[in-house]
Backbone as a chain_set.jsonl record, in Angstrom:
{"seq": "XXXXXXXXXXXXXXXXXXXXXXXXXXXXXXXXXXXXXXXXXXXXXXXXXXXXXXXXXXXXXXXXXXXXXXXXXXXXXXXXXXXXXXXXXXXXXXXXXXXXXXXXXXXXXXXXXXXXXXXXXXXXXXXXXXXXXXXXXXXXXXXXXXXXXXXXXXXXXXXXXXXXXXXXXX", "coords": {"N": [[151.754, 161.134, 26.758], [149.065, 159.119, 27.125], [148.732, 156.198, 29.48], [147.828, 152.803, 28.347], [147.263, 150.522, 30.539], [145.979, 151.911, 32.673], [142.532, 152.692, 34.584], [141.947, 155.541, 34.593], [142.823, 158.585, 33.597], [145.156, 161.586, 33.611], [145.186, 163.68, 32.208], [146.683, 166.211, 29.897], [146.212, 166.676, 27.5], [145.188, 168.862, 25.568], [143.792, 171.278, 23.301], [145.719, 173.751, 23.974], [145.693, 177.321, 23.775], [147.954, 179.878, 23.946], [148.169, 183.283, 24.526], [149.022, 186.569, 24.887], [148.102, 188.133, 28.396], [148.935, 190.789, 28.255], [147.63, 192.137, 26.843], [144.844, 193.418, 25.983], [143.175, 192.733, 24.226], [143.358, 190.874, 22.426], [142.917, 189.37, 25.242], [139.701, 189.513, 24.625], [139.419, 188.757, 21.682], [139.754, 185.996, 22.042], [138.067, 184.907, 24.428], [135.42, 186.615, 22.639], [135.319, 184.133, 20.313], [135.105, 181.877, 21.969], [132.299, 182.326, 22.72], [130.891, 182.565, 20.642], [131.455, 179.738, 19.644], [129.789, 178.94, 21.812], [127.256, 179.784, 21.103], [126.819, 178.42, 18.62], [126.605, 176.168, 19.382], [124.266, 176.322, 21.32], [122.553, 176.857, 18.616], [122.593, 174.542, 17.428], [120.892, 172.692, 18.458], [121.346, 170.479, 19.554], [121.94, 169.29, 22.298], [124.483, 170.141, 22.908], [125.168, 172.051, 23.95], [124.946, 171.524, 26.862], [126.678, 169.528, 27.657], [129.381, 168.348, 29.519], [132.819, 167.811, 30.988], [135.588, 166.369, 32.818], [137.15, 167.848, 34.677], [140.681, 168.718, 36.356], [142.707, 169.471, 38.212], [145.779, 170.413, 39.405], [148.062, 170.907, 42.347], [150.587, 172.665, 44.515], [151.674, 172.97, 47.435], [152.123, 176.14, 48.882], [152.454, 178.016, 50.946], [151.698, 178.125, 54.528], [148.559, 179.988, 55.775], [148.011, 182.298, 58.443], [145.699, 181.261, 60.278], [143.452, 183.01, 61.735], [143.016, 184.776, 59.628], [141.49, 183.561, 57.577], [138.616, 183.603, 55.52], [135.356, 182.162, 54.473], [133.099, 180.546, 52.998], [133.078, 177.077, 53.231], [133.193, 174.15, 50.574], [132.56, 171.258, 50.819], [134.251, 168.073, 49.355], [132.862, 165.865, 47.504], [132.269, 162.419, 47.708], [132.056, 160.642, 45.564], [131.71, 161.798, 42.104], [130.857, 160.904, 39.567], [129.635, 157.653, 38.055], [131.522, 156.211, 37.622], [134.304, 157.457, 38.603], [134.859, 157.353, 41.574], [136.097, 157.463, 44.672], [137.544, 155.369, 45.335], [138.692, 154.203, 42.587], [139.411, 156.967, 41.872], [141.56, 157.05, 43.296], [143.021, 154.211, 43.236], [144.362, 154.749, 40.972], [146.126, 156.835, 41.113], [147.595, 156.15, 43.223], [148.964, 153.781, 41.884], [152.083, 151.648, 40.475], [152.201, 152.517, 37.897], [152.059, 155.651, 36.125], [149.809, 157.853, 36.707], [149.617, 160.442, 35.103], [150.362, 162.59, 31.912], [152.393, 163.462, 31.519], [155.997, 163.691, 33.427], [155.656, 163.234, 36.46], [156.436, 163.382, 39.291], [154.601, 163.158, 42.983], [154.353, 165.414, 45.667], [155.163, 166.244, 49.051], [151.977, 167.212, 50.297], [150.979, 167.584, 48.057], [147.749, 168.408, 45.754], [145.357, 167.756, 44.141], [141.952, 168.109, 42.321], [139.306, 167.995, 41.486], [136.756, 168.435, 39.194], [133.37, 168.784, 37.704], [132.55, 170.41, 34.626], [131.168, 172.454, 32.318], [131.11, 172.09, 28.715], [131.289, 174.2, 26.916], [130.992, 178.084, 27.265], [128.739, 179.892, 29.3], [126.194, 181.529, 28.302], [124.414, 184.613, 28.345], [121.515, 184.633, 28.024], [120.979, 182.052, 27.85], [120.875, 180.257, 30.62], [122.148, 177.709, 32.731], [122.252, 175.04, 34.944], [123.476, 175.496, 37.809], [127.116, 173.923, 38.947], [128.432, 172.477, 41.241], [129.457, 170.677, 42.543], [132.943, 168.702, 43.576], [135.514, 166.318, 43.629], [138.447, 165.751, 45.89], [141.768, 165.256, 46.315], [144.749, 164.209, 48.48], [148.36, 164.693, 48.889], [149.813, 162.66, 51.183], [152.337, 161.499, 53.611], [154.116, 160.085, 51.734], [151.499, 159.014, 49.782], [148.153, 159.022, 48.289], [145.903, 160.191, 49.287], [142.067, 160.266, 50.094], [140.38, 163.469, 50.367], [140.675, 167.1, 51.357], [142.655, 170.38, 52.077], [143.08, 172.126, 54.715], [141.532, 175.583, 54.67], [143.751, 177.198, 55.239], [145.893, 176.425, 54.724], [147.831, 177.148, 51.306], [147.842, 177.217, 48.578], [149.326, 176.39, 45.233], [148.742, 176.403, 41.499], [149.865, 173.986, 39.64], [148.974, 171.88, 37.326], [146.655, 171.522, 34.611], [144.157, 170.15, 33.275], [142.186, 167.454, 31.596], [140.004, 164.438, 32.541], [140.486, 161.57, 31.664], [138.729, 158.652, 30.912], [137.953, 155.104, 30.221], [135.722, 154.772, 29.055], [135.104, 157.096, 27.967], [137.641, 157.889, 26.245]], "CA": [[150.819, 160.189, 26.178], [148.182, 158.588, 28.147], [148.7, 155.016, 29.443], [145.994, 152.359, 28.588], [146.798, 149.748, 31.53], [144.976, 152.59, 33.876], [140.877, 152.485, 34.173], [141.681, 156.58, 34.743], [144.4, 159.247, 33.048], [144.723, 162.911, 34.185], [145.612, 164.377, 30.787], [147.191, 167.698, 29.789], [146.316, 166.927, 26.0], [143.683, 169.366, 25.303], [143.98, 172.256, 22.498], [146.407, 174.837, 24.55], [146.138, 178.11, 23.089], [148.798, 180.476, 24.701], [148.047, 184.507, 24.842], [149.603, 187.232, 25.973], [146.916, 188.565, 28.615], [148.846, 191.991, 28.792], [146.936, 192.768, 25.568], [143.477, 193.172, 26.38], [142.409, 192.921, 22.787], [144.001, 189.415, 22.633], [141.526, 188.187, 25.786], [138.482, 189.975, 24.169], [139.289, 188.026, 20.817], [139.671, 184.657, 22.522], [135.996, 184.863, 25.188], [134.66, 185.913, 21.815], [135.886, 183.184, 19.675], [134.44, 181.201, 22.812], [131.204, 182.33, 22.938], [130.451, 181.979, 19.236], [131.094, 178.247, 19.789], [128.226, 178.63, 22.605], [126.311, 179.977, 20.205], [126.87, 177.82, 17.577], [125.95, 175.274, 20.051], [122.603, 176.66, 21.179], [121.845, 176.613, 17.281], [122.394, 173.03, 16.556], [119.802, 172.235, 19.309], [122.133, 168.799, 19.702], [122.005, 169.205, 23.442], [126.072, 169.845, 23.04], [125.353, 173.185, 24.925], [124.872, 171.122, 28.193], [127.865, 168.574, 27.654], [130.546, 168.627, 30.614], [133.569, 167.297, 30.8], [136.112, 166.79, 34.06], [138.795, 168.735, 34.55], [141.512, 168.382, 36.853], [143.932, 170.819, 38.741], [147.045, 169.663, 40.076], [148.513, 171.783, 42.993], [151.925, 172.762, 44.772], [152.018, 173.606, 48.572], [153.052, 176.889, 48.794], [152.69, 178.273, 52.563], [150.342, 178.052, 55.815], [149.497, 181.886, 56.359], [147.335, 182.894, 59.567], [144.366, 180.917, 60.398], [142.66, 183.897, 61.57], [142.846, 185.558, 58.5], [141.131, 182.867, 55.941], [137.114, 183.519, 55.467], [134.441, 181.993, 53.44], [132.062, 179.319, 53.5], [133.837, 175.738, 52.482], [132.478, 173.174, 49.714], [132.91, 169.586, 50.98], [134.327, 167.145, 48.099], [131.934, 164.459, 47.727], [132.527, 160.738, 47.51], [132.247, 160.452, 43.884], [131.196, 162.759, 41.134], [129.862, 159.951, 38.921], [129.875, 156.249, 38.646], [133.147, 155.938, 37.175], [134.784, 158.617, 39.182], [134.996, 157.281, 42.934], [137.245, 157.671, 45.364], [138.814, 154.169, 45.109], [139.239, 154.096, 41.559], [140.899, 157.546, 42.024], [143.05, 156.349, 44.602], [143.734, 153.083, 42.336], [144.989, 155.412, 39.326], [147.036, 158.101, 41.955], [148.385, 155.147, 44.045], [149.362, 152.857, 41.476], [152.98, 152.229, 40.068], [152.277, 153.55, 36.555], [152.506, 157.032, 36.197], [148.423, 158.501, 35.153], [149.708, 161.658, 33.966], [150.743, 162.247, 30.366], [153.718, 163.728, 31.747], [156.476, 163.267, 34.57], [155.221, 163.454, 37.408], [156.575, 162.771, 41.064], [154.109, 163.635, 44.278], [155.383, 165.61, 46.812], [154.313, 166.166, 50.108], [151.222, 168.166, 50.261], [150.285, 168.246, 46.589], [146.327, 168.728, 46.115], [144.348, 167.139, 43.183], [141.006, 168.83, 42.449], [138.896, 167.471, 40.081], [135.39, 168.963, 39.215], [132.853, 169.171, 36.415], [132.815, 171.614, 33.988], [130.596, 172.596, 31.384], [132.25, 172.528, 27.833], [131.117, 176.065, 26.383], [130.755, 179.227, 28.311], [127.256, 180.053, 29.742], [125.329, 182.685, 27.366], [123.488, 185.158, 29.539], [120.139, 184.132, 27.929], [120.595, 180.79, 27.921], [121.035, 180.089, 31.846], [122.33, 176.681, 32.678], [122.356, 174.947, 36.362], [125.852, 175.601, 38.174], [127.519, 172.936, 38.926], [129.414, 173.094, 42.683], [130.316, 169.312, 43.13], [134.204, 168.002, 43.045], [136.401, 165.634, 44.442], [139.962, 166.244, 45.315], [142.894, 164.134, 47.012], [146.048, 165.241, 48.888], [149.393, 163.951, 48.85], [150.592, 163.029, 52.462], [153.223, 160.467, 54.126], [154.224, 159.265, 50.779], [150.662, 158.049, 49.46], [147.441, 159.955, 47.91], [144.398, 160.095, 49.96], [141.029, 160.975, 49.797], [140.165, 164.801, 51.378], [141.675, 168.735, 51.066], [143.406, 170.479, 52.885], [142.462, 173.351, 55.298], [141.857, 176.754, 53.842], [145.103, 178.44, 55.685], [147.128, 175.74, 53.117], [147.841, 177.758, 50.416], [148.753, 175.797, 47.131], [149.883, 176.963, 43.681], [147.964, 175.712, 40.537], [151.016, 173.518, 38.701], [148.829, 171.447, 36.04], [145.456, 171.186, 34.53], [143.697, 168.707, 32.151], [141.165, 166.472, 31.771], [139.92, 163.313, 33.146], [140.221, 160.611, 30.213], [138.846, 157.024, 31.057], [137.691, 154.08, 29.634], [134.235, 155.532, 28.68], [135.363, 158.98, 27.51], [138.326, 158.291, 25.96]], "C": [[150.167, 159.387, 27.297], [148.455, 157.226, 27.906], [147.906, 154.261, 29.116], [146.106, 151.012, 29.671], [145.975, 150.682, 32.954], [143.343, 152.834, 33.681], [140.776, 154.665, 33.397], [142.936, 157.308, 34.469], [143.915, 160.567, 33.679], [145.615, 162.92, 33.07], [145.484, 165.765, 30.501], [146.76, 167.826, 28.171], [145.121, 167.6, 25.668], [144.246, 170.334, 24.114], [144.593, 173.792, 23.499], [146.374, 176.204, 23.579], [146.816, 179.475, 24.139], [148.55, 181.982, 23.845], [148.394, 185.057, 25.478], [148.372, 188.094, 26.892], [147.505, 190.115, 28.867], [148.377, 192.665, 27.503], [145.46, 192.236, 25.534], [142.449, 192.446, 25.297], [142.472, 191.37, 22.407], [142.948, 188.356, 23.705], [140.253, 188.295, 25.228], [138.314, 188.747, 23.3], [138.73, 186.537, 21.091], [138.199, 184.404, 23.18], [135.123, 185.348, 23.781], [134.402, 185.32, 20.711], [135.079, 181.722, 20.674], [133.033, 181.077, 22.888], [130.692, 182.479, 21.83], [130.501, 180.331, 19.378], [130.237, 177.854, 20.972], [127.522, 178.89, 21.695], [125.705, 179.356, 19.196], [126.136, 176.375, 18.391], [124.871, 174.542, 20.582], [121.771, 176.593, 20.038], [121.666, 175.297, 16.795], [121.694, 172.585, 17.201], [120.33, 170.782, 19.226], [122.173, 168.638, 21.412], [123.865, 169.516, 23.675], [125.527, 171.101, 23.771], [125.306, 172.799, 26.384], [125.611, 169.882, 28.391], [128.773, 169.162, 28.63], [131.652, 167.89, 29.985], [134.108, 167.493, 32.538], [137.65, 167.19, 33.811], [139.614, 168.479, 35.799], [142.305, 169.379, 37.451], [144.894, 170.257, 39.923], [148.132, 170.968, 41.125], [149.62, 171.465, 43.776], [151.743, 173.665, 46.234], [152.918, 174.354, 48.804], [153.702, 178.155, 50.355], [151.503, 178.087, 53.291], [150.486, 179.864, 56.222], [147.885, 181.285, 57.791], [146.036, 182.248, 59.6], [142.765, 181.687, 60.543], [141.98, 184.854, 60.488], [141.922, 184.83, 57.217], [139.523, 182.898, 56.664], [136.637, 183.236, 54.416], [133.659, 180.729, 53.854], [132.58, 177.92, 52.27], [132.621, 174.504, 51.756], [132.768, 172.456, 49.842], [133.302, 169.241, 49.577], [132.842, 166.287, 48.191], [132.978, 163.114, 47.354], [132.654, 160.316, 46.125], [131.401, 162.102, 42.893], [130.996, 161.764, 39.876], [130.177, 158.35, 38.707], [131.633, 155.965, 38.07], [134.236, 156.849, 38.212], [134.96, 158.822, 40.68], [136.261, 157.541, 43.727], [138.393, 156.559, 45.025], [139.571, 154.299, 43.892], [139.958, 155.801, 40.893], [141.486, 157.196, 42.298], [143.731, 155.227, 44.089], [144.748, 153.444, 41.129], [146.31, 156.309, 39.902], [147.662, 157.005, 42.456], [149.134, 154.163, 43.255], [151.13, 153.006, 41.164], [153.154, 152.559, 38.824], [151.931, 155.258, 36.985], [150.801, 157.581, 36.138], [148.173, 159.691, 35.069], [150.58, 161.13, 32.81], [152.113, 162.676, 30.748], [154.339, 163.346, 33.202], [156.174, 163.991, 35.397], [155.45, 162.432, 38.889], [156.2, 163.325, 42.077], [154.99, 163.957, 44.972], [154.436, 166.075, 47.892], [153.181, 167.385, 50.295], [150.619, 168.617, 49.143], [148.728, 167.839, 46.873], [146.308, 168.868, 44.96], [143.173, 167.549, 43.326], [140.458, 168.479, 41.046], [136.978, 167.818, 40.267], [134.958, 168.918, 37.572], [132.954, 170.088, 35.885], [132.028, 171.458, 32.773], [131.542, 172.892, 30.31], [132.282, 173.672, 27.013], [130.341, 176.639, 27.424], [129.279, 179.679, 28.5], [126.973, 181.224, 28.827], [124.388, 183.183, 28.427], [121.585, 184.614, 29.655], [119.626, 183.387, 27.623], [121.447, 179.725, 29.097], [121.367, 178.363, 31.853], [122.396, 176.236, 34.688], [123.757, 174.847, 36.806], [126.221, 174.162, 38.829], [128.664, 173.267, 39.773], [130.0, 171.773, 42.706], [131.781, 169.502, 42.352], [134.664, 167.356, 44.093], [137.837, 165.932, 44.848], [140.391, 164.949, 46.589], [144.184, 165.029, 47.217], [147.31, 164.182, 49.658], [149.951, 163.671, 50.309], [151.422, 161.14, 52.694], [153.168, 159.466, 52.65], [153.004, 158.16, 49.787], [149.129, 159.428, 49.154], [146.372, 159.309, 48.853], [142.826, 161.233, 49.793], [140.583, 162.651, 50.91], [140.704, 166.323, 50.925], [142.214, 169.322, 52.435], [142.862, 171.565, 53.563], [142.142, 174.295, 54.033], [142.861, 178.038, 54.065], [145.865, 177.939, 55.073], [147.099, 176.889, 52.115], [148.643, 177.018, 48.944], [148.574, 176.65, 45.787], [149.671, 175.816, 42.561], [149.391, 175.578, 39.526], [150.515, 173.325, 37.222], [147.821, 171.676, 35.886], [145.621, 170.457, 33.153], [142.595, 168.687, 32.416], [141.308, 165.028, 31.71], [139.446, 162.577, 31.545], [140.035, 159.058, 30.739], [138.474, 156.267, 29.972], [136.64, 154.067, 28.673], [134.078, 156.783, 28.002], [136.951, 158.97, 27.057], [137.891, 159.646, 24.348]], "O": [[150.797, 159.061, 28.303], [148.504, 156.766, 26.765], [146.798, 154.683, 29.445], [145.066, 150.356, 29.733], [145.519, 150.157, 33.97], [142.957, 153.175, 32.563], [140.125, 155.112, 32.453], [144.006, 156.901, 34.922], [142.792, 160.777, 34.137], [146.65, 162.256, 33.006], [144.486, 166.443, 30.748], [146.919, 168.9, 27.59], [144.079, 166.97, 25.489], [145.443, 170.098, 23.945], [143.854, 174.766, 23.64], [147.076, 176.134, 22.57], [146.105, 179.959, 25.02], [148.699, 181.957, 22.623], [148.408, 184.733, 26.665], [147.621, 188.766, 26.185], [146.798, 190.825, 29.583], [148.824, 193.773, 27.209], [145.01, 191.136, 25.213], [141.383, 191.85, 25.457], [141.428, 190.798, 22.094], [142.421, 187.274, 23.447], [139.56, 187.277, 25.255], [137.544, 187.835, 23.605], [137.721, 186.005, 20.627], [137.308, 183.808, 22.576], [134.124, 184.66, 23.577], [133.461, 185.695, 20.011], [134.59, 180.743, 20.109], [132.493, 179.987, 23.083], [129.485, 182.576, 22.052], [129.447, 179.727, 19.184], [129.952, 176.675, 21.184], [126.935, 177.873, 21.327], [124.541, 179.501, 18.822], [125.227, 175.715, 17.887], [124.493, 173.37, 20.583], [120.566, 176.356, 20.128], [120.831, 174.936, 15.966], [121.443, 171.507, 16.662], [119.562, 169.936, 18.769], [122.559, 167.51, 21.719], [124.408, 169.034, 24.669], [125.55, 170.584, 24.888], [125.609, 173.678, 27.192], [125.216, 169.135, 29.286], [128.966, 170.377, 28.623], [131.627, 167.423, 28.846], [133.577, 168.237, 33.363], [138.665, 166.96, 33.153], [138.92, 167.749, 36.508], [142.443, 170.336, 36.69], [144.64, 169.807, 41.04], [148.838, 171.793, 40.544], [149.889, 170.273, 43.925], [151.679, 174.893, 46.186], [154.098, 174.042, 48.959], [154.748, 178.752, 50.612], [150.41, 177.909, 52.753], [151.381, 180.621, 56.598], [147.157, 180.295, 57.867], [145.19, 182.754, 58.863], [141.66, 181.443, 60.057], [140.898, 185.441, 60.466], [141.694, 185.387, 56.144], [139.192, 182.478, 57.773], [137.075, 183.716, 53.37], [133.702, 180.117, 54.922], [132.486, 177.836, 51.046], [131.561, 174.122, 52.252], [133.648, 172.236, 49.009], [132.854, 169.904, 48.641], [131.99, 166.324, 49.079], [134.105, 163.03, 46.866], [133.552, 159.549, 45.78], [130.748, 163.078, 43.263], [131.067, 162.518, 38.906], [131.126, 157.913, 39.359], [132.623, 155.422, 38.559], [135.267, 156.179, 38.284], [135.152, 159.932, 41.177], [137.343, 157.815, 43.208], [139.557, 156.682, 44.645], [140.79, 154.47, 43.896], [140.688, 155.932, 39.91], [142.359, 156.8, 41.526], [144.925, 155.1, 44.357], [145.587, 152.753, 40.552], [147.339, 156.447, 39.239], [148.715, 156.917, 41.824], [150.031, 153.6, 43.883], [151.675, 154.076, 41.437], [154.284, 152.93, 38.508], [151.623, 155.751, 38.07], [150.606, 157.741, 34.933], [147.053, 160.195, 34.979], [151.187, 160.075, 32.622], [153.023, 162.102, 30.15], [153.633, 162.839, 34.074], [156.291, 165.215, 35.344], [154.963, 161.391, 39.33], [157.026, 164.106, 42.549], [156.072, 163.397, 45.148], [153.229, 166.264, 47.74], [153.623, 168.524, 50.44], [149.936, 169.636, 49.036], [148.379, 167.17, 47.845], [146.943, 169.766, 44.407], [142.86, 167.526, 44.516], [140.943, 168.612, 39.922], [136.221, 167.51, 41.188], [135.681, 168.974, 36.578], [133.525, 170.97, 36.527], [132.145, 170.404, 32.148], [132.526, 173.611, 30.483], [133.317, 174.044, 26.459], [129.48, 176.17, 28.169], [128.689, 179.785, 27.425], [127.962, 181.95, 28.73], [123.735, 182.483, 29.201], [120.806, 184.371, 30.576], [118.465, 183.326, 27.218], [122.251, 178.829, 28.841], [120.821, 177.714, 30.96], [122.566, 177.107, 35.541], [124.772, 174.324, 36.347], [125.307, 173.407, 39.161], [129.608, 173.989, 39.451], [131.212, 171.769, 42.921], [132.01, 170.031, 41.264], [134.392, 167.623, 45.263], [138.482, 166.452, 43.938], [139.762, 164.186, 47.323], [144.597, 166.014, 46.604], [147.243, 163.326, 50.54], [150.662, 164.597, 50.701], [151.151, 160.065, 52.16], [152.469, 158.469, 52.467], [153.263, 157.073, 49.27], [149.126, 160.52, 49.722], [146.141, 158.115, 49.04], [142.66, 162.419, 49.508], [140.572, 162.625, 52.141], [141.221, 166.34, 49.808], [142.178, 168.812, 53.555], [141.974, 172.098, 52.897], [142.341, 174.039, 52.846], [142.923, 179.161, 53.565], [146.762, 178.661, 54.639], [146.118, 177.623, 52.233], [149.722, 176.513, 48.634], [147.673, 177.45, 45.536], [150.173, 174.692, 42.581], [149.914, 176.485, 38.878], [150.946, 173.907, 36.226], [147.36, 172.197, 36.902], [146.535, 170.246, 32.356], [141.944, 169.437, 33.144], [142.21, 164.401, 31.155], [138.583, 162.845, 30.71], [141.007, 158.334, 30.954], [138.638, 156.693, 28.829], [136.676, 153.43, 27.62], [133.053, 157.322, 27.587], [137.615, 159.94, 27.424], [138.796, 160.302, 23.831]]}, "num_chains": 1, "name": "protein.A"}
């Protein structure tokens, strides 16, 4: 359950629906069960087809492999991803001594917070939307969360996800 003395919660409470993916027929159903509620979306001409939301991904340092070996071209965080959504008032919600997950949760060294927009229904081929690259993230070191990521020879293991619930969006 989400606290309300924090401005900012990282919340796991979303509609989980659990599938087995070694039944193909099972992911088919689900993407299109998904993309009927794009559809349905594009029909109500409510603008809900271009509603975001932020999502969250909570990670687990899992080895350093070979520096030589890691290629690609890296996406800075930014400084904020919207007015509510800065660094500080991350760092005020991650640093504090309330908890702002819904569940227990104790940092450990090297965990990696990743928090980006996200559109809330799946793109329809022929109704193109602009992509959306910005996020922020934070990384657990000497007992305290700070703003930044971590190389790309870190290698970290996706523990939680959610979404970002404040004051404004509960």
């Amino acid at each position: 359950m989400c606290k309300e003395d924090l401005k900012i919660h990282f919340c796991t409470c979303s509609n989980k629906l659990e599938i087995n993916i070694d039944f193909a027929d099972e992911v088919v159903k689900l993407y299109q069960l998904k993309k009927n509620d794009s559809r349905m979306a594009i029909l109500n001409d409510d603008g809900s087809y271009m509603e975001t939301y932020f999502k969250w991904t909570l990670s687990s340092f899992k080895e350093e492999v070979n520096k030589n070996g890691v290629m690609g071209m890296m996406v800075y965080p930014k400084t904020q991803i919207n007015n509510e959504l800065t660094i500080d008032s991350i760092l005020e919600a991650l640093n504090s001594n309330s908890n702002p997950f819904d569940f227990n949760y104790k940092p450990k060294e090297k965990d990696f917070i990743k928090i980006e927009e996200k559109y809330k229904f799946i793109e329809i081929d022929d109704h193109k939307r602009p992509a959306i690259m910005e996020y922020i993230s934070f990384k657990f070191e000497n007992g305290k969360w700070e703003f930044g990521r971590y190389p790309m020879h870190f290698i970290h293991q996706e523990t939680e996800i959610g979404k970002i619930k404040t004051l404004n969006n509960k």
